[in-house]
VOGU-3710 file (C-alpha; in Angstrom, 3 decimals, decimal comma):
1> xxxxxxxxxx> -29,370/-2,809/-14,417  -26,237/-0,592/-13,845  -23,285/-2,037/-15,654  -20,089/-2,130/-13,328  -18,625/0,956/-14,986  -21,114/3,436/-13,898  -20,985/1,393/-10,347  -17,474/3,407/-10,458  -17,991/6,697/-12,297  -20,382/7,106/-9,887
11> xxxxxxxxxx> -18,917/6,394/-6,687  -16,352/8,956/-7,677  -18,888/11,405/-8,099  -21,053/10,513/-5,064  -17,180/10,537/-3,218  -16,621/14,445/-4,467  -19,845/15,278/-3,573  -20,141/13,021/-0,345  -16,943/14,607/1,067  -18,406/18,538/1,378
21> xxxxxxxxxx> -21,739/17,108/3,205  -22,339/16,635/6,963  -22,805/12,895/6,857  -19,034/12,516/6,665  -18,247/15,138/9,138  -17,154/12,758/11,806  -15,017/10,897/9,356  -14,468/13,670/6,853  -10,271/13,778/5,753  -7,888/15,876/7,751
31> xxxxxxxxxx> -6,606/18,622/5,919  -3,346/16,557/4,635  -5,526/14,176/2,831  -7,372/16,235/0,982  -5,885/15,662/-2,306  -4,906/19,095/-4,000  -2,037/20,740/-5,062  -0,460/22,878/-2,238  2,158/25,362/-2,372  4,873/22,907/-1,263
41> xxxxxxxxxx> 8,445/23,276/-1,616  8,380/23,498/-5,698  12,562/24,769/-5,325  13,602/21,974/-3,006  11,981/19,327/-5,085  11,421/20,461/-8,396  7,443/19,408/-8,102  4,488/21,002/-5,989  3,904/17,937/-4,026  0,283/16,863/-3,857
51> xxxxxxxxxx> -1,476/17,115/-0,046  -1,445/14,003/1,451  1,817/12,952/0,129  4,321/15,180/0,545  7,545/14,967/2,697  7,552/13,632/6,008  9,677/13,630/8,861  8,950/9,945/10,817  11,333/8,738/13,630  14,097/10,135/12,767
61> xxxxxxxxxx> 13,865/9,474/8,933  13,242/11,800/6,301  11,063/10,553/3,481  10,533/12,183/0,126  7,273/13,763/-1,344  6,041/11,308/-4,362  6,504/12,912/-7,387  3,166/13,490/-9,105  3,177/11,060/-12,103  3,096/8,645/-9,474
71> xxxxxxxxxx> -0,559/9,536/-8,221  -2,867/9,780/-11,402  -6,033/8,783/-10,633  -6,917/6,061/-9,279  -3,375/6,039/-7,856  -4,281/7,948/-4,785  -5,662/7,087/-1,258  -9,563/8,306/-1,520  -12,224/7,744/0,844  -15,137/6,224/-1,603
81> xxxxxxxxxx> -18,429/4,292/-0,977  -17,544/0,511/-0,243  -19,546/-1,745/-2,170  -17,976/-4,832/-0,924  -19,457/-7,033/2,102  -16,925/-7,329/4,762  -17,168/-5,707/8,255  -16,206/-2,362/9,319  -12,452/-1,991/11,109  -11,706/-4,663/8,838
91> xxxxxxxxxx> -8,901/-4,745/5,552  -9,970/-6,034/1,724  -7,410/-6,616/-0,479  -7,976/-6,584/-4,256  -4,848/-8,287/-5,835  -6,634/-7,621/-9,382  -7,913/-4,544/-9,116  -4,619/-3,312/-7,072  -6,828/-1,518/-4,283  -6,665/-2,072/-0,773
101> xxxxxxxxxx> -9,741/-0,953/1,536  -9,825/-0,130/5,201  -13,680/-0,288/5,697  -15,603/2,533/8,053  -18,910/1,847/9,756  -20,396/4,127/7,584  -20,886/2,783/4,198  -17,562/4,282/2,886  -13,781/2,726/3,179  -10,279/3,879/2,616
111> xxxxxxxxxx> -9,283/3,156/-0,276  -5,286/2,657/-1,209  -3,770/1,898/-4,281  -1,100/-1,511/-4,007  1,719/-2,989/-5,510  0,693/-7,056/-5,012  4,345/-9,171/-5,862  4,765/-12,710/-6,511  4,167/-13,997/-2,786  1,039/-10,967/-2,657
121> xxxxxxxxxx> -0,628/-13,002/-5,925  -0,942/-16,351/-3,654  -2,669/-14,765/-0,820  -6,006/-16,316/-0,164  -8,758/-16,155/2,165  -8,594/-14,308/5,346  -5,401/-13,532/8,025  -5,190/-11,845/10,874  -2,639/-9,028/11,659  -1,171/-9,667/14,957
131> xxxxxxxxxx> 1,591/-7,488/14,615  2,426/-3,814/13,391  6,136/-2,285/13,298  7,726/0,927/12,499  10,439/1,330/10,035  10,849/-2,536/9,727  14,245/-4,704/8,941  14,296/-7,208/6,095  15,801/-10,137/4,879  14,859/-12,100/1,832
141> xxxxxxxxxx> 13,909/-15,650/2,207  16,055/-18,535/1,081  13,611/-19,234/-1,956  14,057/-15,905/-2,735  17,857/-16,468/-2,727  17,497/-19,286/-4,402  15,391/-17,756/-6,722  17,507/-14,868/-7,885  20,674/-14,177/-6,164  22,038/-11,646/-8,470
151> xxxxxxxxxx> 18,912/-9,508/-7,197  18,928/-10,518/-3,413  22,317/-11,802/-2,725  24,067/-8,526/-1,784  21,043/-8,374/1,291  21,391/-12,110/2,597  22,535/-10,407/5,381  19,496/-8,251/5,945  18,993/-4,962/5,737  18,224/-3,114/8,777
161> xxxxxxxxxx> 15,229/-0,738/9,416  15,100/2,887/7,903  15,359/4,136/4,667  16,509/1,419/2,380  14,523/-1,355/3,626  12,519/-2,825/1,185  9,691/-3,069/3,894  10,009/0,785/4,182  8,306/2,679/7,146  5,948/0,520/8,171
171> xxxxxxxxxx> 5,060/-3,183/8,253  1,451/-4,862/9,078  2,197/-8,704/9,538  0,168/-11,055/8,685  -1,003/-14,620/10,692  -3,371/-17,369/9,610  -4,176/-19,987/12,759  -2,080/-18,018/15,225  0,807/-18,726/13,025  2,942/-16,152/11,237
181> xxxxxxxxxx> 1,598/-16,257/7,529  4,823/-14,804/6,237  2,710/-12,346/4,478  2,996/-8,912/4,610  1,196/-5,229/4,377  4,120/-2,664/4,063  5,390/0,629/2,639  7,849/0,708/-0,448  10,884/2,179/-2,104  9,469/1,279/-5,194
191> xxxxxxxxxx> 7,129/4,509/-6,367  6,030/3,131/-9,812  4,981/-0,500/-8,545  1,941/1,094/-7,223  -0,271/-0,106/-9,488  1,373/-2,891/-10,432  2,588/-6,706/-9,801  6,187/-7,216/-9,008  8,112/-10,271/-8,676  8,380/-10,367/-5,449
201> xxxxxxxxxx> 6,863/-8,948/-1,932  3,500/-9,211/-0,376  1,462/-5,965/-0,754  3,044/-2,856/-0,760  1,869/0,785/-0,545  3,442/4,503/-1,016  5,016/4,999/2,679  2,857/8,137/3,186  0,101/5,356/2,499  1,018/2,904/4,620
211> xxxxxxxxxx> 1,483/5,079/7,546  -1,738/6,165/7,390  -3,112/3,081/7,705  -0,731/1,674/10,153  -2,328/4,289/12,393  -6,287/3,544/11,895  -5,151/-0,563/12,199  -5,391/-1,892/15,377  -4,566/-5,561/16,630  -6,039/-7,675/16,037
221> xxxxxxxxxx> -7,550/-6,754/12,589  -8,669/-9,203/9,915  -7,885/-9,411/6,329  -9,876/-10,634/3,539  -8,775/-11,166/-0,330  -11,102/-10,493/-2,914  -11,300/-13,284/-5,453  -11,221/-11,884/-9,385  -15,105/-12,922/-10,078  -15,305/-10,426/-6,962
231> xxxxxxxxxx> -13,025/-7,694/-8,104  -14,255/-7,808/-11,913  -18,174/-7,484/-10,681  -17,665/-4,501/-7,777  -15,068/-2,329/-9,865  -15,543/-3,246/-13,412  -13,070/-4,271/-16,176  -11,924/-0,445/-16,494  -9,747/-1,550/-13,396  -9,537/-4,998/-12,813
241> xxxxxxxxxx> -7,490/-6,759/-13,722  -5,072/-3,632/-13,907  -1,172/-2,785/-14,069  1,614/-5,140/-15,324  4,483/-7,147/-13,697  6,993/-5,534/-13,573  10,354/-7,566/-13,706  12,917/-7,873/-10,438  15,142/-4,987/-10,028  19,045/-5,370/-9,025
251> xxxxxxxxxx> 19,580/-2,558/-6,609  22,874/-1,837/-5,486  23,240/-1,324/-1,351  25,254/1,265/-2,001  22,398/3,049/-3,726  19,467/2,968/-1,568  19,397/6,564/0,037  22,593/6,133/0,553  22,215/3,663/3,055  24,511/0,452/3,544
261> xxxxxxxx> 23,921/-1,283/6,768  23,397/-4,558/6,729  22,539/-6,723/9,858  21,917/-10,452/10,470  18,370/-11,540/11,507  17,086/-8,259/10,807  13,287/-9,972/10,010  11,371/-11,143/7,147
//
């Protein structure tokens, strides 16, 4: 019997070789996620940004390439065989392994790496996203006030959509028996959470990430969460459990992109 481990050595070499063949032509990766170095702006950013995550110009906003270090393997979105057993057009989660899948009718799935925080750890069972935003407000709840108001105090008022919202440029939200779950899909500020468990959010992906999958999610789309005997038998303990938690970070308003505006009710 294969051991777990070759399970995933070999699904990344069925995925290189899977990727030049014509079964995957209808679903084969447009040429910004194809992920190779390109001859991006190395003077303006000091890095050759890697295809599929470079800069981007969204609404208005301007959003940085991610530096490399940030995107060692498997810290990149690939398209890989899906072992798993949910549906296709539906989203997996794997808290442990920090992966999230968008599964194709085909036998393969999307594959994103995640940040899971505090309130991303107690997610259970399946939800339902009901709701999908662009460049979302925030505004930390009272337990997380309660919690830690040197870190969240100076954004009790919210912060408003764009650029230093901790929900970043997109938001997938989350509801459980037609009720708002409180739980959240969404981009990041954060670069090296990825791969990681921070104190606090939901899930969290690069924002070149998460607006790729805000735009193959439609509504409604369900969402199931791997359990860890699940996670440790489909990917193996190379992976699961993987990353650290990382502890809370006290960022400054004045910091953020430069960005200060705060609003009240800006959102969750």
């Amino acid at each position: 019997m294969d051991s777990p481990m070759s399970h995933v050595l070999s699904d990344r070499r069925s995925f290189l070789g899977l990727a030049g063949s014509a079964l995957l032509a209808a679903c084969a990766p447009k040429s910004d996620e194809v992920f190779t170095q390109n001859s991006g702006p190395q003077a303006e950013y000091g890095f050759t940004p890697v295809e599929g995550y470079g800069p981007l110009d969204d609404n208005g906003f301007h959003l940085p390439p991610v530096p490399p270090q940030y995107l060692q393997w498997p810290n990149r979105r690939q398209l890989v065989y899906y072992d798993g057993s949910r549906a296709p057009g539906t989203i997996e989660i794997d808290p442990y392994a920090k992966f999230l899948y968008y599964i194709l009718d085909d036998g393969t799935a999307w594959r994103y790496p995640i940040a899971v925080g505090r309130a991303g750890l107690s997610l259970k069972g399946s939800t339902v996203i009901r709701r999908k935003q662009e460049w979302p407000g925030w505004q930390p709840t009272a337990n997380m006030l309660r919690r830690q108001p040197e870190v969240y105090g100076a954004f009790a008022r919210g912060v408003e959509g764009g650029l230093a919202s901790p929900l970043g440029a997109r938001a997938l939200y989350l509801y459980r028996g037609g009720r708002d779950s409180y739980y959240r899909i969404h981009g990041t500020n954060d670069l090296g959470s990825i791969g990681n468990s921070g104190s606090a959010g939901c899930i969290r992906l690069f924002n070149q990430d998460i607006i790729d999958l805000y735009g193959r999610v439609s509504i409604p789309t369900t969402v199931n969460v791997r359990t860890a005997e699940d996670s440790l038998r489909l990917v193996g303990p190379e992976f699961s459990p993987r990353g650290v938690e990382l502890p809370a970070k006290i960022v400054s308003p004045e910091t953020i992109y430069g960005a200060t505006d705060v609003v009240p009710d800006a959102g969750t």
